[in-house]
N, C-alpha and C positions, 0 to 999 in steps of 0.2 A: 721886613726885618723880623726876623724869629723872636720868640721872647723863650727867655731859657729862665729853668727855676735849677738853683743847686741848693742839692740837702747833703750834707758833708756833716760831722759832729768833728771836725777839724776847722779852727777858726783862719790857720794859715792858709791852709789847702784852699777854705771858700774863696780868701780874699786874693789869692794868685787868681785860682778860676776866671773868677769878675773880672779882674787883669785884661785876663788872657782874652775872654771873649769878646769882653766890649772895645778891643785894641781892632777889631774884624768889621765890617762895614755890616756886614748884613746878619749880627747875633747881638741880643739886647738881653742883659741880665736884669732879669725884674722883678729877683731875691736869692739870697742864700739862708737858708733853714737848717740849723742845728737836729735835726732828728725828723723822723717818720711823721712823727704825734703832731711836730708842728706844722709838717707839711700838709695833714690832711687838714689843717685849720687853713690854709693859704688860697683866700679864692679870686685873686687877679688871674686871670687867664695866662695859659703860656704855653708854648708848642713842644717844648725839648724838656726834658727831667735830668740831671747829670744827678746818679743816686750813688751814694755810699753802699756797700754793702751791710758793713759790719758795723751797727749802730746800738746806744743803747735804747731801749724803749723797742718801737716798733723799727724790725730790724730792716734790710731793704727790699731780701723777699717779700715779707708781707707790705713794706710801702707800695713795691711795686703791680701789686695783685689790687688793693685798693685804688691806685691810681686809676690801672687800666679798667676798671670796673666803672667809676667815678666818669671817665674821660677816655675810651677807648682811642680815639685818634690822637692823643697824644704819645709821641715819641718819647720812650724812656731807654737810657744809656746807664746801666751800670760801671759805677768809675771806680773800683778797687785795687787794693794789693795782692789780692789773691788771685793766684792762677793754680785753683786747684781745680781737678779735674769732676768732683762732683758736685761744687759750686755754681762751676760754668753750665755743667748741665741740668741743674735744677732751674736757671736764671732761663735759659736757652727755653725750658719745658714750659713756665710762667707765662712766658710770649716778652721776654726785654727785644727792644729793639737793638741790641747794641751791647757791647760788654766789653772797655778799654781798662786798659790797668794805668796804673799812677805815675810809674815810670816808663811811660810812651811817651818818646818824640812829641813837643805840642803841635809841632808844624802839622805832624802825623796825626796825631789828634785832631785838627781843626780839619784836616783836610777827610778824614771818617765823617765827623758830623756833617759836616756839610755836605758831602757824599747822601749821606742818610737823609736828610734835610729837602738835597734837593732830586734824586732819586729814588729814594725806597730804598736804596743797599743798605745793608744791615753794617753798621760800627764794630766791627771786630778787634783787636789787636791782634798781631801774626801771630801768637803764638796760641792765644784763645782758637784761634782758627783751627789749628794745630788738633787740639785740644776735640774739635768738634768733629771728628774724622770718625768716630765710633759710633754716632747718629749715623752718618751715611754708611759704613758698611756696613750696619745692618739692614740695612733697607737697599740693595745696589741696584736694584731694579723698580720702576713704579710698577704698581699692580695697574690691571684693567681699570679706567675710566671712562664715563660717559664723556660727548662731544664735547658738550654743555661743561662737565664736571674740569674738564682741562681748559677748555676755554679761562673757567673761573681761577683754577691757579695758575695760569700764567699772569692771570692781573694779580692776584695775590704775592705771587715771585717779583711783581713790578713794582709792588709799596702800594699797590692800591687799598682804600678801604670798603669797606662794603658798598655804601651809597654811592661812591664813582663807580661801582661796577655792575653794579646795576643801569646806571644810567648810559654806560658803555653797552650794556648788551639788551636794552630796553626790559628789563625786568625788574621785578620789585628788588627792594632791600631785604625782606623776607626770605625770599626763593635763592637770594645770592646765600643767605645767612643758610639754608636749609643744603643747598649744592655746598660750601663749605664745610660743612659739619659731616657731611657722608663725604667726602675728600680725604678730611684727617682721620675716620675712621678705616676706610679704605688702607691708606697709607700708615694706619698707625701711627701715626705721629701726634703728640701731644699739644700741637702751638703750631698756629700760621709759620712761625722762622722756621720751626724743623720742617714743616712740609714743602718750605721755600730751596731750604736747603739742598732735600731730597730732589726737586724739579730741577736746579740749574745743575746739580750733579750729574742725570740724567741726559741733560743736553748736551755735557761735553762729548 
């Protein structure tokens, strides 16, 4: 069972959330947090982040950048109203795993997380999606990679995290993090998601 944390500064919106996910067999809500500030006090464990954007105090950018700093394998989904176009890509550049707006179908909803949860796909809303189409054409082609360096982001395109991919390709967590880091430079890309992005674009 997942344990999910929601930080919302909307007290309606947390208690639907809790609703909605603990109504699912395999998603455990195991707090909702009024702001940024309180979530970085929040130290039960938990695999899923559903973040606010637009909060007061620490807003969900900078939650989100602490968390994944904090807790890198944990899965963080931006849940807001805004589908503006350089929110999404500021969120997209951070490295969010995920970025659903408030008025998504919940069915649709549950079925992104769970997507995400139990593959690596990234929680998009269609229209977010829409929205991220300016990452890839500027990049319509991947530059030259080493064997090794594509090896690496096709586990990265997979939801893998470092240490499973290393232990997939019998190499350190080090050397995975080092092949990474010359990937997104390579590719330009500011975030594992863009450079993920960039790879399954290429496949088509």
């Amino acid at each position: 069972m997942w344990q999910v944390l929601i930080v919302d500064d909307h007290p309606l919106l947390r208690k639907g959330l809790r609703q909605l996910l603990n109504a699912e067999p395999d998603f455990e809500v195991c707090g909702d947090l009024a702001s940024g500030d309180e979530a970085m006090q929040f130290t039960q464990p938990y695999d899923l982040v559903l973040l606010d954007l637009n909060m007061r105090g620490l807003n969900g950018l900078e939650t989100l950048k602490k968390i994944k700093d904090i807790n890198p394998t944990t899965w963080v989904v931006i849940l807001t109203v805004s589908d503006d176009a350089s929110d999404i890509r500021q969120i997209v550049q951070a490295g969010a795993d995920g970025y659903l707006l408030k008025d998504d179908n919940p069915d649709d909803m549950i079925t992104q997380l769970r997507q995400l949860m139990t593959h690596g796909n990234h929680a998009y809303s269609a229209s977010v999606k829409a929205q991220l189409t300016d990452i890839l054409n500027a990049h319509p082609q991947l530059p030259e990679l080493t064997k090794r360096e594509t090896e690496v982001l096709r586990f990265v395109a997979e939801g893998f995290r470092n240490k499973e991919i290393a232990d997939k390709l019998f190499i350190s967590e080090s050397t995975v993090k080092v092949h990474v880091k010359s990937v997104l430079k390579k590719l330009n890309a500011p975030s594992r998601v863009a450079a993920t992005l960039l790879y399954l674009e290429s496949q088509k």
